[in-house]
N, C-alpha and C positions, 0 to 999 in steps of 0.2 A: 206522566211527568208534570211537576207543578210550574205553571208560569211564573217568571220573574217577578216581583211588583219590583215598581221604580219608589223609589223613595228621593224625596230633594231637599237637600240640605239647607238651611237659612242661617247664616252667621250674622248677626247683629253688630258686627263690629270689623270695621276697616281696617285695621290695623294689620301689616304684614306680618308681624309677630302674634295676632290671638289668640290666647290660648281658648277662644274658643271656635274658632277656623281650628284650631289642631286637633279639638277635641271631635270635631265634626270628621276629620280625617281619621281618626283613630276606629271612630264608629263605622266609617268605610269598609278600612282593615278589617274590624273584626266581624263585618256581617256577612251573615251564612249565604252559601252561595245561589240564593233563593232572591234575593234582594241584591238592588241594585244601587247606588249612591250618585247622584251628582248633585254638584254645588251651582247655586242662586248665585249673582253678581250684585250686589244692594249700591255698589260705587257710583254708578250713574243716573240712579235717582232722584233727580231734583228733590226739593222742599216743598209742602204740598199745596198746592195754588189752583183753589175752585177756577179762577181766570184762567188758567193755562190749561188747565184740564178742557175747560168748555172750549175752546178752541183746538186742539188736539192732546190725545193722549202719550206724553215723553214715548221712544221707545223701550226706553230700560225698563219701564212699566208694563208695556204690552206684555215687552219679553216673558217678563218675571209670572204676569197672570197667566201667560200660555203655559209656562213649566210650572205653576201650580194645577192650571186644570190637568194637563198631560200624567201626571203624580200622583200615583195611588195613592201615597203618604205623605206627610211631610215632618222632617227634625229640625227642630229649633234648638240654635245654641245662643245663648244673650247673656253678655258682662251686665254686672249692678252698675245704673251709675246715680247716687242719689236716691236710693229702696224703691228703685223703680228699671223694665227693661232697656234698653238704649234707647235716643230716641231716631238713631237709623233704622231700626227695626218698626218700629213705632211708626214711621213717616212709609216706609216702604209698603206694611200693611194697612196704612190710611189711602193708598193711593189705590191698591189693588181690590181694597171692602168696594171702592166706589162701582168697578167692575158690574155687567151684568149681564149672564146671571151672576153672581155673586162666585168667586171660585172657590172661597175656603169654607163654602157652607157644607159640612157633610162630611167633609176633608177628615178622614184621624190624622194623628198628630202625638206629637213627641217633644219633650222639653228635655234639655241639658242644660246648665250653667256652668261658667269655670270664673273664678272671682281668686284675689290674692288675699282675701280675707277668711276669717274662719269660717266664716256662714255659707260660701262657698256661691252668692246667688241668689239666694231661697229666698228674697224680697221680689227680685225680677220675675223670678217664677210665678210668682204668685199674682203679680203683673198682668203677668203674658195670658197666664191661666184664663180670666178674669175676661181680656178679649177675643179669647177663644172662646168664650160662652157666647159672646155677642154674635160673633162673626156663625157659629152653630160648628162648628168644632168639634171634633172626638178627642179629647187627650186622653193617653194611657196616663193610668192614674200610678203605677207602682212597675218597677221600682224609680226612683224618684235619684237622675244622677244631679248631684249638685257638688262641683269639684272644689274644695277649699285647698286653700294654699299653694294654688295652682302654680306658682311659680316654680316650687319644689318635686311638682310631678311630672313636668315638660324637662326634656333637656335641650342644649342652647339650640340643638338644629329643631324643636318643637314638635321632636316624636313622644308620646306619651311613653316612660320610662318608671312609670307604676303601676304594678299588675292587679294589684286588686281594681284601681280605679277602671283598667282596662276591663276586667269581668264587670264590673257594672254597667260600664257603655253596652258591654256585650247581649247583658241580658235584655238592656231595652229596647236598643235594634230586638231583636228577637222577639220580646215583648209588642213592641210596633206592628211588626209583621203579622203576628199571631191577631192581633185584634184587626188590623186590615184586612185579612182572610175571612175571620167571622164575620165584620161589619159588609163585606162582600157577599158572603154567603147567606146573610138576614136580607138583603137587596134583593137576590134574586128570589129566595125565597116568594120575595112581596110583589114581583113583579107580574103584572097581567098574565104573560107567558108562561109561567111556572102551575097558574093555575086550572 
């Protein structure tokens, strides 16, 4: 029997209504019963302050680096705001890089966006991408969900109500998973023990 991986959801965006917290729920739904989903809380994270940090660490921060180390994976969903990802997300992964050792170093990873424009995203994506190199990051590269028009795909109670878009969530969950497994199996491979 294969062990679960935990995977943790990151929504960039407070909003009770986001469509990309829904999109992050819908990826829940539809991942295979191998993977597991729970959601980041980003609301209680201060604004990033070298001062406040050197004095102690917020809790909403600890929390969040603990459920990143604890996570085999992690899914990021992030609204455009200005060709770039939020900057709650932004602020949230500023406070957690300072962490040491470092939690997202190694980390695979997964991007979604949901945007009400046609592009659906694909700026913040690119964004996100970008400090995921820094940070040493694994993103699955393809397939690539970026949700346009997202207002038209959610219905008012913010359950995803289109099915193609929902086979795409589907395959990157799965896709995630799938590279989590290899990038597991290349670790041990490499490890003292193995040898």
């Amino acid at each position: 029997m294969t062990d679960t991986l935990k995977v943790l959801a990151i929504s960039g965006s407070l909003r009770k209504d986001s469509y990309n917290t829904a999109a992050l729920r819908a990826a829940r739904e539809a991942a295979p019963a191998d993977i597991s989903i729970e959601f980041a809380d980003l609301s209680r994270i201060p604004l990033y302050d070298q001062d406040q940090r050197d004095q102690e660490v917020p809790a909403a921060v600890a929390r969040l680096a603990e459920q990143i180390k604890e996570a085999d994976a992690l899914l990021f969903a992030t609204p455009e705001y200005n060709y770039s990802m939020s900057g709650v997300l932004k602020n949230a992964i500023d406070w957690v890089s300072r962490e040491r050792p470092q939690p997202f170093a190694g980390k695979p990873a997964a991007i979604m966006s949901a945007s009400m424009s046609l592009l659906g995203g694909v700026r913040a994506q690119y964004d996100l991408r970008r400090t995921m190199v820094a940070l040493d990051m694994h993103c699955v590269n393809k397939p690539e969900v970026m949700i346009s028009s997202a207002h038209q795909r959610f219905d008012a109670e913010g359950r995803l109500a289109d099915e193609t878009t929902r086979e795409f969530i589907a395959k990157l969950v799965t896709a995630l998973g799938d590279w989590t497994r290899q990038l597991q199996a290349g670790e041990k491979a490499l490890s003292p023990q193995a040898r």
